[in-house]
C-alpha positions in Angstrom: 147.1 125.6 210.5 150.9 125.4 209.6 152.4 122.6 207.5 155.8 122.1 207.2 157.6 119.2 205.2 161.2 118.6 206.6 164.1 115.8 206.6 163.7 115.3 210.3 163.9 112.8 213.3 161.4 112.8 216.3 162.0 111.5 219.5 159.0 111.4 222.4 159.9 111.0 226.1 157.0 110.4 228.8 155.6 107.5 229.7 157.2 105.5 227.0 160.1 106.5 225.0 160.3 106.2 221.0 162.9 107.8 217.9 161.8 108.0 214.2 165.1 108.0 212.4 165.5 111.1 209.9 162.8 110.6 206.6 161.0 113.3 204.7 157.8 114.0 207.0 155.0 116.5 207.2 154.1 118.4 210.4 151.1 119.8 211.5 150.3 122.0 214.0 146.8 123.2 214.3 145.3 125.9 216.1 143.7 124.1 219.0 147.9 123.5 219.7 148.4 119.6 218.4 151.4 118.7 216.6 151.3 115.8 214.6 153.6 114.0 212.5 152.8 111.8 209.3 154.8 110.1 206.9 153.4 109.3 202.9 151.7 106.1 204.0 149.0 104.7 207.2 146.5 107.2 205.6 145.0 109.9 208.1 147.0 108.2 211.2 149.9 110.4 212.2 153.8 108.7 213.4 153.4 110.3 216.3 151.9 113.3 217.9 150.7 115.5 220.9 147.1 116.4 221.8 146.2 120.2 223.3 146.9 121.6 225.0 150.5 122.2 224.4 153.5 124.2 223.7 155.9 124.5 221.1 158.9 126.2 221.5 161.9 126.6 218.6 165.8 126.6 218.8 168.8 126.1 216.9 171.3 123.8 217.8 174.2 122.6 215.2 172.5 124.2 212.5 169.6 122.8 212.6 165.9 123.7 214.0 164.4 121.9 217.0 161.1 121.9 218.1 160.4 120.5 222.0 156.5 120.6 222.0 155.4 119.3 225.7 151.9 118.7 227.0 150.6 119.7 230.4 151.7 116.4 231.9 155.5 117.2 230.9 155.6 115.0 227.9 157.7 116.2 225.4 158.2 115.3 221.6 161.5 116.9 220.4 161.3 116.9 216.5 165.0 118.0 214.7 164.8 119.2 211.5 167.9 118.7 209.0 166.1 120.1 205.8 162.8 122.4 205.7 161.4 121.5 201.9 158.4 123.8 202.8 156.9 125.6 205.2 153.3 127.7 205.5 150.7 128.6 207.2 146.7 128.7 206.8 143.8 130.2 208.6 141.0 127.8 208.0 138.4 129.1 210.4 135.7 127.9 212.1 134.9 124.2 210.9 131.0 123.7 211.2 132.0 120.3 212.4 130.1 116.7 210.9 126.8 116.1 209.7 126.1 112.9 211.5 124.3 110.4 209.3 121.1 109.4 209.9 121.5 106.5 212.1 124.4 108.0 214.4 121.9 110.8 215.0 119.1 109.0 215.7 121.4 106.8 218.2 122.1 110.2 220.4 118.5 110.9 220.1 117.3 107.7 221.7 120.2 107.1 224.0 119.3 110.8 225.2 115.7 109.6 225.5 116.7 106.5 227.5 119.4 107.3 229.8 118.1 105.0 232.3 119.4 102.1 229.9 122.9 103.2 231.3 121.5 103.1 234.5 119.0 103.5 237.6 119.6 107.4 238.1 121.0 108.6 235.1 119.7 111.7 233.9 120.2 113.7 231.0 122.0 117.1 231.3 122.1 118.1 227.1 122.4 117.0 223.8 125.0 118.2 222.0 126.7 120.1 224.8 128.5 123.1 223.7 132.6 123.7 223.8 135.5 125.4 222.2 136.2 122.6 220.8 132.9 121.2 219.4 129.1 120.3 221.1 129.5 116.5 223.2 126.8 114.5 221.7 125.4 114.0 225.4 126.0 115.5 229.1 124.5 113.6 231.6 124.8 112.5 235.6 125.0 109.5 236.8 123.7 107.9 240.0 125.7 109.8 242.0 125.6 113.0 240.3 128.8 112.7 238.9 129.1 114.2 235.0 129.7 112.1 232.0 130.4 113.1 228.9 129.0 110.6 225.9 130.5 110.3 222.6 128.4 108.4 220.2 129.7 106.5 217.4 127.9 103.8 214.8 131.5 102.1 214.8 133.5 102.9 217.3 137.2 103.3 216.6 140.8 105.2 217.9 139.8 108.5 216.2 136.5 108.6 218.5 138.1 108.0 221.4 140.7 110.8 221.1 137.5 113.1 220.5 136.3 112.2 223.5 139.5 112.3 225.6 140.0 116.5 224.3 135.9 116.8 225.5 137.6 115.4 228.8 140.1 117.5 229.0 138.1 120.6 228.1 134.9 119.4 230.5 137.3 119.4 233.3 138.7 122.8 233.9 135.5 123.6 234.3 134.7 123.6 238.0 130.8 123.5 237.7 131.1 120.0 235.9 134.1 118.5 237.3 135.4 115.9 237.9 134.3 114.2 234.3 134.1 111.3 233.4 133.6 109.6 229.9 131.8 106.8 227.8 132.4 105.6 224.5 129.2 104.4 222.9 129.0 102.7 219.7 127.1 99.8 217.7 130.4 98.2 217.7 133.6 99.3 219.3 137.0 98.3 217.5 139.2 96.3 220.1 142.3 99.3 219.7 139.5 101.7 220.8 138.3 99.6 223.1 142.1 99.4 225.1 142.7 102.8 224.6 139.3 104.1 226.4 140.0 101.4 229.0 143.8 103.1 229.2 142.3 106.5 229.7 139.7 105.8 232.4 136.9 106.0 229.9 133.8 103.5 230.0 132.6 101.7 226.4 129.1 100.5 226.2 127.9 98.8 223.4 124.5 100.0 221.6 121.8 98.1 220.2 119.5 100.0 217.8 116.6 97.8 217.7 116.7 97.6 222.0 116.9 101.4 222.1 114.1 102.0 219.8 112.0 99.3 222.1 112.2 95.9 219.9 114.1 94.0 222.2 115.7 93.4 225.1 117.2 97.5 226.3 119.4 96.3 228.7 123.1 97.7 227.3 126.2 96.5 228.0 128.7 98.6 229.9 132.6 97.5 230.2 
């Protein structure tokens, strides 16, 4: 990982355009190729950013250092640096990835279980698929044999969705599961998360432990 704090601005052309004015900021750029950007404040949440894959290239123009890093759709986020206060870089290896509690585990192990509760004709592929990136909690088929990837969540937020949109993107350069297709499934789903899967093609369904674990009614609701 590299982390560099600079007096920079950042401006991001694609499907929207947006400019952060020059401020102190730290940049990130991690070895599956994301760059992020965060100021001192919205804890974890970067300013703005670019998920893998992507490239980084670096120039000099008026004496200062400028970064265009552009994603595979052509997107680019062109960060000028005035002022590098620090800059370094660490190898962090492998990350053995989280310990899901107790009732997010049991969740994929029911779901996995009951995958006709999605639907007449689902069938499970695997828990915890594996990738380069990190296993996908479930791999399944639906009806029509297409593959779905499932992330599962107890509360479903942004952050989940944005894992499950890099499973996506993995899943489907591979030509023995593609096309892919994905559903966020949580206890509860944040609305943001909610417009952001729905902005990305992915399907949300809404879990209920006690129905999965037979008490009640199983019948899940899929938007």
């Amino acid at each position: 990982m590299r982390l560099v704090i600079a007096r920079c601005s950042v401006d991001y052309a694609g499907r929207l355009t947006a400019h952060l004015p020059s401020a102190p900021r730290l940049i990130l750029v991690k070895a599956d190729g994301s760059v992020s950007v965060h100021a001192d404040d919205r804890a974890y949440k970067p300013l703005n950013w670019m998920s893998p894959p992507c490239t980084v290239k670096e120039s000099e123009e008026s004496s200062n250092s400028v970064w265009t890093v552009q994603n595979k759709a052509g997107e680019k986020l062109i960060i000028t640096m005035e002022e590098v206060l620090h800059d370094s870089s660490h190898e962090l290896g492998t990350d053995p990835g989280l310990i899901k509690d107790g009732v997010e585990a049991h969740l994929q192990e029911l779901l996995a279980d009951r995958m006709d509760t999605l639907g007449d004709g689902w069938t499970l592929i695997r828990r915890e698929y594996p990738t380069a990136i990190g296993p996908v909690d479930i791999l399944c088929r639906d009806e029509t044999g297409t593959t779905i990837a499932i992330e599962i969540k107890r509360r479903g937020e942004i952050d989940g969705v944005e894992q499950l949109t890099r499973y996506l993107e993995l899943l489907n350069r591979d030509p023995h599961l593609a096309p892919v297709k994905g559903v966020f499934a949580a206890q509860e789903i944040k609305p943001q998360a909610r417009v952001l899967a729905s902005d990305r093609g992915i399907g949300c369904v809404t879990l209920d432990y006690d129905s999965l674990r037979g008490i009640e009614d199983d019948k899940l609701r899929l938007f």
